[in-house]
C-alpha positions as CSV (number, residue, x, y, z in Angstrom):
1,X,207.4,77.2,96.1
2,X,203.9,77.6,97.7
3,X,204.4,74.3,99.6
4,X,207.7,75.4,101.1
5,X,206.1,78.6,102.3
6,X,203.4,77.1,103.5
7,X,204.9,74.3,105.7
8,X,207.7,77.4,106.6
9,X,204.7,79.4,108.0
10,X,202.7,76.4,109.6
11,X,206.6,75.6,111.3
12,X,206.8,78.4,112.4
13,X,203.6,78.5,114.0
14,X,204.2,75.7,115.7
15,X,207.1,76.8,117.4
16,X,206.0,80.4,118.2
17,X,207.6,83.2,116.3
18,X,206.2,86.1,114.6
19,X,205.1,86.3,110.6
20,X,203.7,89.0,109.4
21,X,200.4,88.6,107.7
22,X,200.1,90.2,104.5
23,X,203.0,92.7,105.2
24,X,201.3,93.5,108.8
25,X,202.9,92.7,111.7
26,X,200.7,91.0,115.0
27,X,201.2,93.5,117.0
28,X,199.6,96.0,114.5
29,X,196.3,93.8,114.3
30,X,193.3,95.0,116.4
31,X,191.6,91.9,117.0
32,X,193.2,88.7,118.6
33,X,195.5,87.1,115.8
34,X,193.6,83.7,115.4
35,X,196.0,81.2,113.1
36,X,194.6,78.1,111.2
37,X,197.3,78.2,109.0
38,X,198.1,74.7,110.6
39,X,195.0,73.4,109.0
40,X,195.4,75.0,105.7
41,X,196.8,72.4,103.1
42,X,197.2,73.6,99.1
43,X,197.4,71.3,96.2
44,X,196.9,73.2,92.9
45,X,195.0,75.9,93.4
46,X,192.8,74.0,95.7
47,X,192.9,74.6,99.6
48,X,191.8,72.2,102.1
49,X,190.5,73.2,105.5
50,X,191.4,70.3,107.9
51,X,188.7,70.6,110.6
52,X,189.5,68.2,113.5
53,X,187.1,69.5,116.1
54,X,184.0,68.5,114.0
55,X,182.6,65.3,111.7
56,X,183.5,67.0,108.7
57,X,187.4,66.3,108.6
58,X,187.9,68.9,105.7
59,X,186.5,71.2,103.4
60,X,187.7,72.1,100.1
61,X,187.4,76.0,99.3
62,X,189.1,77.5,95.5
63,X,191.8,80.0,95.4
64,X,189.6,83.0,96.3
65,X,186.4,81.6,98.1
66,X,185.7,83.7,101.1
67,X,185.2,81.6,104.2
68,X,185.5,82.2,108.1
69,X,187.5,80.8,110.9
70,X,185.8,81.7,114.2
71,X,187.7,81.3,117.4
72,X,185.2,80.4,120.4
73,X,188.3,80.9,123.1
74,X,189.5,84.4,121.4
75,X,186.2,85.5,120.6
76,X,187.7,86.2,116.9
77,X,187.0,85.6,113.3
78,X,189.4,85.2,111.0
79,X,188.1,86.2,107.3
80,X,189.8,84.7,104.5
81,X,189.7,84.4,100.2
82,X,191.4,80.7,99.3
83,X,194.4,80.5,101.7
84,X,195.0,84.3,102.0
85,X,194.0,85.8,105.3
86,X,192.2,89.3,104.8
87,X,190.9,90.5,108.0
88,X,190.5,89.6,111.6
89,X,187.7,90.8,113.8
90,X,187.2,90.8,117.7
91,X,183.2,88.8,117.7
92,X,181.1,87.4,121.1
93,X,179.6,84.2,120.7
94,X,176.8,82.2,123.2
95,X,177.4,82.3,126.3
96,X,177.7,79.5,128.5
97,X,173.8,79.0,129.1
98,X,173.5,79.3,125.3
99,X,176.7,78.0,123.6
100,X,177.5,78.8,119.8
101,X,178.0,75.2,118.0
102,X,181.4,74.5,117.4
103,X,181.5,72.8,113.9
104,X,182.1,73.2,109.7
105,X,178.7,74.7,108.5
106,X,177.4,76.5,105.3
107,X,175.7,79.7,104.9
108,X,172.0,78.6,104.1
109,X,170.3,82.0,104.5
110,X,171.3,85.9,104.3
111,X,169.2,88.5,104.9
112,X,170.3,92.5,104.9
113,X,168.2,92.5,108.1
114,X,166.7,90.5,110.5
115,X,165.2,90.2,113.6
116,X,167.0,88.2,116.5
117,X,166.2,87.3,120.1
118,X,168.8,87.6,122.0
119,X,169.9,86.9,126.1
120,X,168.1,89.3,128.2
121,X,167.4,92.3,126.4
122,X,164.5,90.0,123.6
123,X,164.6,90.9,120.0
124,X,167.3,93.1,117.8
125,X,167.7,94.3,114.5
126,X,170.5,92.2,112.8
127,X,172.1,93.7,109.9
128,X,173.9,91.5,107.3
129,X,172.6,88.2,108.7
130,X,174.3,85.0,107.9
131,X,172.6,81.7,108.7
132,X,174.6,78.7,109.1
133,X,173.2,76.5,111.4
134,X,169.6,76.3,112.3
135,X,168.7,79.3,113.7
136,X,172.3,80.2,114.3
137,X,173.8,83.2,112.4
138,X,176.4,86.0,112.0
139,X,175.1,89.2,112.1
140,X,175.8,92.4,112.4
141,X,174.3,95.0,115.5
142,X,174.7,97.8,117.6
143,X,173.5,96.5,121.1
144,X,176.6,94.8,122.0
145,X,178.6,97.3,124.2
146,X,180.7,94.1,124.7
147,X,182.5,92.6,121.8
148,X,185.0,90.2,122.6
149,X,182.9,88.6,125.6
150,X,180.5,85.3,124.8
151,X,177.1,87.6,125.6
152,X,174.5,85.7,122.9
153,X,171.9,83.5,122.7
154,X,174.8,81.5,120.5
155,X,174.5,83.4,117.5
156,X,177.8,85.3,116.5
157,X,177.8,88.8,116.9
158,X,179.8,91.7,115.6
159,X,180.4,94.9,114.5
160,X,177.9,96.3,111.7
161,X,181.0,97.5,109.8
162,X,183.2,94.4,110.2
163,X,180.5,91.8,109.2
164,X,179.1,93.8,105.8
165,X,182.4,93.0,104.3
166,X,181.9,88.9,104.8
167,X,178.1,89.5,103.6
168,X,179.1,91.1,100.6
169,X,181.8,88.5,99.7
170,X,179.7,85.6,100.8
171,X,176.7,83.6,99.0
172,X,175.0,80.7,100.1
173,X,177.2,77.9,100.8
174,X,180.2,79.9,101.8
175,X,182.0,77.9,104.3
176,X,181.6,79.0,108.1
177,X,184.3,77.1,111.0
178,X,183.6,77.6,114.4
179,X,186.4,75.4,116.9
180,X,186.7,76.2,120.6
């Protein structure tokens, strides 16, 4: 049964109509509706993340893992547990001086805060922090009067609000996918 709906859903996102997500409809989203439900493949319990846009062809995550699905073009994140989508949230990425890697990374590092240099305006507090690349991280601040537009240094910034609920669902090794 979950197969059916599954390749229903991913159909139907490849020919444009409207689901609801988890009784919600689109319209009724605040951020940009960012779908990788054509990636998402689940075989007992487990569900793979087909990433084409990167080395790593897939990544394997268990029925409720928290991960994120960050859309460089809709300057979104998509925040899900196993397959199920759970929240989306409007984010602004590098800019094009200072791109944010497109790729499949791990968190390596979280901190509750930590300082970050950033385009412009030098170093801010970053609240929540997730490290995933390098020195390339989520985090969470107040200095960014313009969500939604690619304003970083490259790292992935949002609201304080939205990204505590990732940190506190996330450990090291929880999987971060960034595609253009």
């Amino acid at each position: 049964m979950k197969k059916i709906l599954i390749f229903m859903f991913v159909l139907c996102m490849l020919v444009g109509c409207n689901l609801p997500v988890d009784g919600v409809a689109e319209e009724d989203i605040d951020a940009p509706v960012v779908s990788v439900a054509n990636m998402v493949e689940v075989v007992n319990g487990q569900v793979t993340v087909n990433t084409p846009e990167c080395s790593e062809q897939a990544f394997v995550v268990g029925e409720n893992e928290p991960w994120v699905a960050v859309s460089l073009g809709e300057q979104a994140m998509s925040f899900y547990s196993g397959e199920k989508l759970i929240d989306q949230f409007v984010i602004s990425s590098g800019g094009s001086l200072n791109p944010t890697p497109a790729g499949s990374y791990r968190v390596y590092k979280k901190y509750d805060q930590y300082q970050i240099s950033e385009n412009n305006i030098g170093v801010v507090d970053g609240i929540w922090v997730l490290f995933f690349h390098h020195e390339y991280s989520v985090y969470g601040g107040d200095w960014n009067d313009n969500l939604g537009l690619p304003v970083t240094r490259g790292n992935i910034n949002m609201s304080i609000e939205d990204i505590q609920l990732i940190y506190e669902q996330f450990e090291e090794g929880s999987h971060v996918y960034i595609y253009n």
